[in-house]
N, CA, C and O atoms as a GROMACS GRO file, in nm:
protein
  404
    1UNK      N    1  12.816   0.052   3.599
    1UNK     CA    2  12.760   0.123   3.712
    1UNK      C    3  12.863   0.225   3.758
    1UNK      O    4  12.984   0.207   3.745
    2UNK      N    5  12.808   0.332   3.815
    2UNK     CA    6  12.904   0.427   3.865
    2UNK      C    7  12.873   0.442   4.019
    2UNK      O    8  12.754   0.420   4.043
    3UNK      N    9  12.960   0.479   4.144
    3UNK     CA   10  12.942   0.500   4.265
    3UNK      C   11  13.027   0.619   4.288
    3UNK      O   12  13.149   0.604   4.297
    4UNK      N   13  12.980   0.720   4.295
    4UNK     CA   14  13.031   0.827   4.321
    4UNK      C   15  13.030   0.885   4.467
    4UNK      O   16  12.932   0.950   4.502
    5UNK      N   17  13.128   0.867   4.549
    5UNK     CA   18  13.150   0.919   4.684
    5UNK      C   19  13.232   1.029   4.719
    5UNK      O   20  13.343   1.039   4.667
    6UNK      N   21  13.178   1.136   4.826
    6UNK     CA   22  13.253   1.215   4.823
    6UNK      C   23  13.289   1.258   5.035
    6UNK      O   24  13.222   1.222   5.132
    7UNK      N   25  13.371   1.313   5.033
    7UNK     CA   26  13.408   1.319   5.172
    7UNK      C   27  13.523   1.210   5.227
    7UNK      O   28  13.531   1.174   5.344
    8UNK      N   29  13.592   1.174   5.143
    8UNK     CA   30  13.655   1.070   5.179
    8UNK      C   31  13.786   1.114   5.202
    8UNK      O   32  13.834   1.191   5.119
    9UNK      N   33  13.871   1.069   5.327
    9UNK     CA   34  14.014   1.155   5.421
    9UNK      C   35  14.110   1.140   5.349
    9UNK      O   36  14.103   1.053   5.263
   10UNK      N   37  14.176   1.185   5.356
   10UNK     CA   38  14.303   1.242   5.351
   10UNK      C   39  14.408   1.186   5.353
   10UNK      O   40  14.502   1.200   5.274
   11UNK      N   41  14.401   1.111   5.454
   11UNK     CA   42  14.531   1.066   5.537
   11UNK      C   43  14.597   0.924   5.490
   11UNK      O   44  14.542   0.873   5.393
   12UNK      N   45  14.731   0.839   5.558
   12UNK     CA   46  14.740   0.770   5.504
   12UNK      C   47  14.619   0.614   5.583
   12UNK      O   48  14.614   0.498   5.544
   13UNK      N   49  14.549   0.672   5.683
   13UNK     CA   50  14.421   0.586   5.746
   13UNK      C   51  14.322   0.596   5.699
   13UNK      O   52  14.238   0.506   5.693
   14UNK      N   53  14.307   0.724   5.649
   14UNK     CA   54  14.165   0.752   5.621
   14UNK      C   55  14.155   0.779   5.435
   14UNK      O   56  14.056   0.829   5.382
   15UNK      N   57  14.250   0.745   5.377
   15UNK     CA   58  14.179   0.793   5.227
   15UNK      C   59  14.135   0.741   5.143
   15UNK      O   60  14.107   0.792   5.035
   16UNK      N   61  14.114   0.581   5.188
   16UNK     CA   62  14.060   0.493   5.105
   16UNK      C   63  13.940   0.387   5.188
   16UNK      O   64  13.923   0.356   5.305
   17UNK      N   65  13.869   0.351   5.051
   17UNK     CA   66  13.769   0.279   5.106
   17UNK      C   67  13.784   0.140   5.008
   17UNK      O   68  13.815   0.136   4.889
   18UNK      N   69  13.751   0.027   5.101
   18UNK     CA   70  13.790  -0.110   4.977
   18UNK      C   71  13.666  -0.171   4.983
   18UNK      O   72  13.593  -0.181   5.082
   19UNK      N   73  13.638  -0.231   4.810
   19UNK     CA   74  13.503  -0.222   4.768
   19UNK      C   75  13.504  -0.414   4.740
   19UNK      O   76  13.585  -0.482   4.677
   20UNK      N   77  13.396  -0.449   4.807
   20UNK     CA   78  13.360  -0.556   4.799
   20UNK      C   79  13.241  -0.622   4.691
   20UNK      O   80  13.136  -0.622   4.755
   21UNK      N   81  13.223  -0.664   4.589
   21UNK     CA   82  13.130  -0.724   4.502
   21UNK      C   83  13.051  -0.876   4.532
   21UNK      O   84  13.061  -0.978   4.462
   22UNK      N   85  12.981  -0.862   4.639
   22UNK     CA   86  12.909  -1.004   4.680
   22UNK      C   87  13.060  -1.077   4.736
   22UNK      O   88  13.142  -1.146   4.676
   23UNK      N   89  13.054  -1.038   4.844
   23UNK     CA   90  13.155  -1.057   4.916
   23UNK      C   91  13.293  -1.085   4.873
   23UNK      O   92  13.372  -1.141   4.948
   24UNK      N   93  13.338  -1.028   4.696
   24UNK     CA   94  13.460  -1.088   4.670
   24UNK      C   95  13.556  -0.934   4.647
   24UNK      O   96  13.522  -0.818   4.623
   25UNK      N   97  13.657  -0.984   4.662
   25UNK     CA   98  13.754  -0.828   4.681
   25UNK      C   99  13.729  -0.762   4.542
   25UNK      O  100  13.705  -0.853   4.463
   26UNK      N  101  13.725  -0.647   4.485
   26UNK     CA  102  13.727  -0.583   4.394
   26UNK      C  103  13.799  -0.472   4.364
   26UNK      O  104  13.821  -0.431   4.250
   27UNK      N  105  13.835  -0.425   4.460
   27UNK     CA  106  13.966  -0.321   4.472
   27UNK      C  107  13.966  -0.194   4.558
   27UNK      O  108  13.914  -0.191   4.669
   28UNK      N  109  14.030  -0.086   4.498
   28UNK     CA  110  14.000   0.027   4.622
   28UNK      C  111  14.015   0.132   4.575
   28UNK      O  112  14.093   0.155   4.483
   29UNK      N  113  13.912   0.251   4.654
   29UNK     CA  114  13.931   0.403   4.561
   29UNK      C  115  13.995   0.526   4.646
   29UNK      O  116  13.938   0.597   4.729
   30UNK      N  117  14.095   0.530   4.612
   30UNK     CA  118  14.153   0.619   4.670
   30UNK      C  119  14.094   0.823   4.696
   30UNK      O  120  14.042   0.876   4.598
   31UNK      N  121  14.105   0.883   4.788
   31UNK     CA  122  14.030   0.999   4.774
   31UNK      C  123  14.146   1.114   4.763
   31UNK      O  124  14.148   1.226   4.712
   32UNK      N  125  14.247   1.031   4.834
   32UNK     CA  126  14.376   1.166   4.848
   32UNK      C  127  14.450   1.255   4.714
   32UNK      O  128  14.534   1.342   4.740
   33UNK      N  129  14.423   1.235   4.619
   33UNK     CA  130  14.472   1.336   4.528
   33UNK      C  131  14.314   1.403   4.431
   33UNK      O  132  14.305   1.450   4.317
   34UNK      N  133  14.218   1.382   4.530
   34UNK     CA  134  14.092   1.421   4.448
   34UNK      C  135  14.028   1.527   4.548
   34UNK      O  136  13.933   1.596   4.511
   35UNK      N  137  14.090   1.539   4.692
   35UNK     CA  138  13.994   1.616   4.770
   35UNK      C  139  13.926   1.542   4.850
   35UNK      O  140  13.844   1.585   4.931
   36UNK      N  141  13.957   1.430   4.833
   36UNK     CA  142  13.788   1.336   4.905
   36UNK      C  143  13.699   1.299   4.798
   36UNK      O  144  13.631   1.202   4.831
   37UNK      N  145  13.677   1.339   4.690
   37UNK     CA  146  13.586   1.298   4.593
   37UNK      C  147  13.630   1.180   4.487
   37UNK      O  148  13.732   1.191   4.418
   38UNK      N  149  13.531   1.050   4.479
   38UNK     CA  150  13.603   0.934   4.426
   38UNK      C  151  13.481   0.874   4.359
   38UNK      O  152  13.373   0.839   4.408
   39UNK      N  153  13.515   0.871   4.261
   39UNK     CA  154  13.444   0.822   4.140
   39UNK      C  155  13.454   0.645   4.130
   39UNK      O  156  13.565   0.593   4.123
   40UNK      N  157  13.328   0.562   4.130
   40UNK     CA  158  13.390   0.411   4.112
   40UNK      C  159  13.329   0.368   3.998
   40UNK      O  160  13.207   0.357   4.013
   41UNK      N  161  13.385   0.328   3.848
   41UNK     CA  162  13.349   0.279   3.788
   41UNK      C  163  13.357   0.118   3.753
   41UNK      O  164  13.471   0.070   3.758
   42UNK      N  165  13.243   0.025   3.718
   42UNK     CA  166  13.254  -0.116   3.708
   42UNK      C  167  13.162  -0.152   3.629
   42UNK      O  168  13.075  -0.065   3.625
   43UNK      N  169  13.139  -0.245   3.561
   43UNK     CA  170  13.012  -0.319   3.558
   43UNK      C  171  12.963  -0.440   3.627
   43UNK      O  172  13.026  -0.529   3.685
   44UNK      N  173  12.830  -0.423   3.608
   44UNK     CA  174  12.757  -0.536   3.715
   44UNK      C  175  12.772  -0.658   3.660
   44UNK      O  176  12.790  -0.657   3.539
   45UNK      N  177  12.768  -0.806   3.736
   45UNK     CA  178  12.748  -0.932   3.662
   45UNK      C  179  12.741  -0.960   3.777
   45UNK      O  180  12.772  -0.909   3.885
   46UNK      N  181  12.677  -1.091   3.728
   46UNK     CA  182  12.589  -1.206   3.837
   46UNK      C  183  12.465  -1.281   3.747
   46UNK      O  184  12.445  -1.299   3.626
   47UNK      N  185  12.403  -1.311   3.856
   47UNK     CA  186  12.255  -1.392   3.790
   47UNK      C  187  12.149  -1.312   3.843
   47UNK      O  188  12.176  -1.222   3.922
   48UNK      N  189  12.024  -1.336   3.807
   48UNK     CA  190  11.923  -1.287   3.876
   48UNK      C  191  11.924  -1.249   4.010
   48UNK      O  192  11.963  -1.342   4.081
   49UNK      N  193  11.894  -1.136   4.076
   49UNK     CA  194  11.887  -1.170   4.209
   49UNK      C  195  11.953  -1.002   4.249
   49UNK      O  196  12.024  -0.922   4.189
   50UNK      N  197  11.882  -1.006   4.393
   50UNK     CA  198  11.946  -0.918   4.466
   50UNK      C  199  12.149  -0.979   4.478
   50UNK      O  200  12.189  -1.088   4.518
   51UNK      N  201  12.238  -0.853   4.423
   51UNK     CA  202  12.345  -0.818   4.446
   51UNK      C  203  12.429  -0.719   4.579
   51UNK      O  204  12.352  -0.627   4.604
   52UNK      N  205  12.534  -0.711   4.652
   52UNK     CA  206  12.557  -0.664   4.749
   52UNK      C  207  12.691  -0.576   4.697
   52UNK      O  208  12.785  -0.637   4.646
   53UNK      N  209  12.694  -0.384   4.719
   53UNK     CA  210  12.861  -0.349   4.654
   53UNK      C  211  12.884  -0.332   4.812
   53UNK      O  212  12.778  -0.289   4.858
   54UNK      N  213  12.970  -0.347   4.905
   54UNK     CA  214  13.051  -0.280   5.016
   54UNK      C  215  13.116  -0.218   5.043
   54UNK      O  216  13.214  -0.292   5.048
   55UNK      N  217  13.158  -0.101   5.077
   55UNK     CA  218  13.298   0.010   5.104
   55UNK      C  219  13.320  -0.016   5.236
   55UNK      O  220  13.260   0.035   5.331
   56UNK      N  221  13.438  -0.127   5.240
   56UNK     CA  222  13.502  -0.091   5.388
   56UNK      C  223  13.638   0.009   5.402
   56UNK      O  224  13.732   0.018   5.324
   57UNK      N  225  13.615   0.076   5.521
   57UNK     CA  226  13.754   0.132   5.537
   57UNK      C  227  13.928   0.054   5.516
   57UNK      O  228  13.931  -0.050   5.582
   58UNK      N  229  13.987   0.065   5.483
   58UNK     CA  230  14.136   0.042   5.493
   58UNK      C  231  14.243   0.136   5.448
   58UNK      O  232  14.240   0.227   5.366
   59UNK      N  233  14.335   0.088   5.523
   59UNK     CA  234  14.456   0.155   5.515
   59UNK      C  235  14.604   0.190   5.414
   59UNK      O  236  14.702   0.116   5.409
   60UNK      N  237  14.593   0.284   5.360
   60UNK     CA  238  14.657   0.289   5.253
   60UNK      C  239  14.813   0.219   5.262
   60UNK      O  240  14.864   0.148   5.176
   61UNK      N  241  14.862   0.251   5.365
   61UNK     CA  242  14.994   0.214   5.375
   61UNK      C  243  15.084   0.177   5.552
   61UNK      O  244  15.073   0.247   5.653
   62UNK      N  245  15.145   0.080   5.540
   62UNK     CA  246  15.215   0.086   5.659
   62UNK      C  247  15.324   0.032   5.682
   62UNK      O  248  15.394   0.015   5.582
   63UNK      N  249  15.381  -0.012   5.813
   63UNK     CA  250  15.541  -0.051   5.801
   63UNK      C  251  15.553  -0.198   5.749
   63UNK      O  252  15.666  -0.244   5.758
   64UNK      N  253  15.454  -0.282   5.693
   64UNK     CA  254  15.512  -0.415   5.643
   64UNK      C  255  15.558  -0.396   5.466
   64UNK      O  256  15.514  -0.321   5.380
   65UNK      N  257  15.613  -0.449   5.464
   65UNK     CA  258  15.671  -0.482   5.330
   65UNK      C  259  15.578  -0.495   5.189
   65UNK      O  260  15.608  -0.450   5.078
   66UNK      N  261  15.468  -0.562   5.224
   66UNK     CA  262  15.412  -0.615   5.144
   66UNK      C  263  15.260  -0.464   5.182
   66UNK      O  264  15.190  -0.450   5.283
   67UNK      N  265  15.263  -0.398   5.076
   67UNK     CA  266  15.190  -0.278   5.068
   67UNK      C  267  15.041  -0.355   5.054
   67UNK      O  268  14.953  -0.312   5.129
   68UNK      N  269  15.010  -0.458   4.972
   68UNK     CA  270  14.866  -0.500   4.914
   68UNK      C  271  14.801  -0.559   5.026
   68UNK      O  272  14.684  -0.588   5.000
   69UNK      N  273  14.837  -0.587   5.140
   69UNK     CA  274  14.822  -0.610   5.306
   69UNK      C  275  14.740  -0.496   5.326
   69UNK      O  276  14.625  -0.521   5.361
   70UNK      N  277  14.777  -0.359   5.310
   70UNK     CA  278  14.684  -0.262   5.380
   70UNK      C  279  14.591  -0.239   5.275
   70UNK      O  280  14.503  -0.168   5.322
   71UNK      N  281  14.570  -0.263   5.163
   71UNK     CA  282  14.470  -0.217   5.098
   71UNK      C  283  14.340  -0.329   5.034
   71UNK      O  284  14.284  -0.340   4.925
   72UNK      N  285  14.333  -0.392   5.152
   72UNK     CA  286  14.247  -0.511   5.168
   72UNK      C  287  14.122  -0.448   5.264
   72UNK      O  288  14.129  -0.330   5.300
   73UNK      N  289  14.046  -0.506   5.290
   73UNK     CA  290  13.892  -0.428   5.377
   73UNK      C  291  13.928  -0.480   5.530
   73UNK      O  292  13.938  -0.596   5.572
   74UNK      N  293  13.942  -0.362   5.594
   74UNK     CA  294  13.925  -0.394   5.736
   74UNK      C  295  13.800  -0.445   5.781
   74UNK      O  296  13.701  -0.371   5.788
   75UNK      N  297  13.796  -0.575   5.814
   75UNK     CA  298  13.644  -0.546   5.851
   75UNK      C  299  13.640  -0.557   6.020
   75UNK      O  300  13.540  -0.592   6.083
   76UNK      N  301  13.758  -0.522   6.075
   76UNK     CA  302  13.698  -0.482   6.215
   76UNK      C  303  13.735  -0.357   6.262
   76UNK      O  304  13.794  -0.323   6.364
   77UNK      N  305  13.664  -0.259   6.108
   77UNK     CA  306  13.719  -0.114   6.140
   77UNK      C  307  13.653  -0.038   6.269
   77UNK      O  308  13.713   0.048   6.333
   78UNK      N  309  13.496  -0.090   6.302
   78UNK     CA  310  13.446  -0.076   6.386
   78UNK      C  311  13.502  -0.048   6.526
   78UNK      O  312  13.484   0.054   6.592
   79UNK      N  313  13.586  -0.175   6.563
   79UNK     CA  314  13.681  -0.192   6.655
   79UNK      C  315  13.773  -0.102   6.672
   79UNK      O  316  13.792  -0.032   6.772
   80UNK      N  317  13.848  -0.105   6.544
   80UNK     CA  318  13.965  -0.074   6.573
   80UNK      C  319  14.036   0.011   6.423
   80UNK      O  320  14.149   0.031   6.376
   81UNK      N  321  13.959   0.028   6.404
   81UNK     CA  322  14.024   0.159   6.279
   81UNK      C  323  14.106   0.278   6.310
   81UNK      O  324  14.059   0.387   6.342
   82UNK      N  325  14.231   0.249   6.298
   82UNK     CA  326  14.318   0.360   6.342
   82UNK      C  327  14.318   0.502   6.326
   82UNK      O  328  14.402   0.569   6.385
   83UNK      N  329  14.220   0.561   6.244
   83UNK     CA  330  14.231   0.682   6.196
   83UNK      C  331  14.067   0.714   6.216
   83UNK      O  332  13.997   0.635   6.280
   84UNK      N  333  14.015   0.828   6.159
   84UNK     CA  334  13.877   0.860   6.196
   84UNK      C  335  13.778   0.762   6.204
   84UNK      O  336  13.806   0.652   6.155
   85UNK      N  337  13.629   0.785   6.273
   85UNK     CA  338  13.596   0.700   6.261
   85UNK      C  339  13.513   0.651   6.150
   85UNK      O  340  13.425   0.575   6.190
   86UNK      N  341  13.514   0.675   5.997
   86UNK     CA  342  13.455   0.627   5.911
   86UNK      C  343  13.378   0.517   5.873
   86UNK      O  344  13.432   0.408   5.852
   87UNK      N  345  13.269   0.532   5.864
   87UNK     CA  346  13.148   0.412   5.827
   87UNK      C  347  13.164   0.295   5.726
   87UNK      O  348  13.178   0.340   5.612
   88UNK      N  349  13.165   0.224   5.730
   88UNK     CA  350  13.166   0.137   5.593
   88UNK      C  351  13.034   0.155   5.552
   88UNK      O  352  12.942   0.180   5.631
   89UNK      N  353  13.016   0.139   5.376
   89UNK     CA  354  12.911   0.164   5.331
   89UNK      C  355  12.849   0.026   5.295
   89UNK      O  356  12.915  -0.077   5.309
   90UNK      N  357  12.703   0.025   5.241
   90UNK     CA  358  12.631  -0.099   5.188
   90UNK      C  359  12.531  -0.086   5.102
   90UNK      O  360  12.417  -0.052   5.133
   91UNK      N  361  12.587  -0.124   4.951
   91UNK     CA  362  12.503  -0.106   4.849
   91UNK      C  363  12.419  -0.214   4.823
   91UNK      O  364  12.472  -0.321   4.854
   92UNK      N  365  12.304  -0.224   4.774
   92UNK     CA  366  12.228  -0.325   4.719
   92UNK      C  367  12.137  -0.291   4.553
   92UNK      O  368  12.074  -0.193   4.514
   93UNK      N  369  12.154  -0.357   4.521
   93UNK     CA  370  12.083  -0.376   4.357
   93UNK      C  371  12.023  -0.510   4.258
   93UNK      O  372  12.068  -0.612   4.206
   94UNK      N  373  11.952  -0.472   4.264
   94UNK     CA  374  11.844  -0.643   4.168
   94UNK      C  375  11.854  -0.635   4.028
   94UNK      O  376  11.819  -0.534   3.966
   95UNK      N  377  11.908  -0.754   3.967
   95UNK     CA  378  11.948  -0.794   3.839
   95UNK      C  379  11.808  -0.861   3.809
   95UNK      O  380  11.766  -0.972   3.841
   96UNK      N  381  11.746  -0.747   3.731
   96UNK     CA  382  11.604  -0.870   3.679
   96UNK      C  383  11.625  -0.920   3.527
   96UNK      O  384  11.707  -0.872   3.450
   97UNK      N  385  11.523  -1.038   3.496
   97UNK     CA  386  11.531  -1.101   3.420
   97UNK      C  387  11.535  -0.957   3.280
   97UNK      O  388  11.513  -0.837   3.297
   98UNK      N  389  11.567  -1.020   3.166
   98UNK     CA  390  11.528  -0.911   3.048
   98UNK      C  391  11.351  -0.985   3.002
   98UNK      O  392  11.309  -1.098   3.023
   99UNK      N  393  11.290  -0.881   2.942
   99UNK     CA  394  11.195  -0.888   2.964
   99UNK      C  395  11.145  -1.008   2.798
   99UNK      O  396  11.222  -1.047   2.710
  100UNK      N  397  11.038  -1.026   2.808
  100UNK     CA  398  10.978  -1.175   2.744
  100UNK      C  399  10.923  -1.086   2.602
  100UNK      O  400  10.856  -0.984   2.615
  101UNK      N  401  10.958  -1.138   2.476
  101UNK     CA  402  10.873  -1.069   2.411
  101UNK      C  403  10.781  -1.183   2.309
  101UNK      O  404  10.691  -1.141   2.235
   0.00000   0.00000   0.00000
């Protein structure tokens, strides 16, 4: 599958979005050396059934030591997202059976 997003900041608050696969971490796409434009490539797995992808905001970098801290999903960016106020996104997609022959 591909997710292609574009408009995504700049900064070290705003240039990434971290992508969730049925609620399990999957990683993060950075926009800052593309312009904002970020390409996500993966493939799908699961079982039958409606699937969930998520883009939450997080933060590329900050003063703790341990860098992989900020590039985890804020999920109370709502609240309190330090940098613009960027949306988290919410994908959905259905894995149907292959067909009977």
């Amino acid at each position: 599958m591909t997710i292609h997003l574009k408009g995504v900041g700049w900064t070290d608050v705003d240039n990434i979005y971290v992508a969730t696969y049925d609620n399990a971490y999957m990683g993060y796409a950075c926009g800052f050396n593309s312009q904002g434009d970020v390409i996500i490539n993966f493939n799908a797995a699961g079982s039958v059934g409606t699937h969930l992808i998520d883009f939450y905001p997080g933060i590329y970098q900050g003063s703790d030591k341990d860098q992989q801290l900020y590039r985890l999903p804020q999920l109370t960016y709502a609240d309190d997202h330090p940098g613009n106020k960027i949306p988290a996104l919410r994908f959905a997609f259905d894995v149907t059976p292959p067909p009977r022959r």
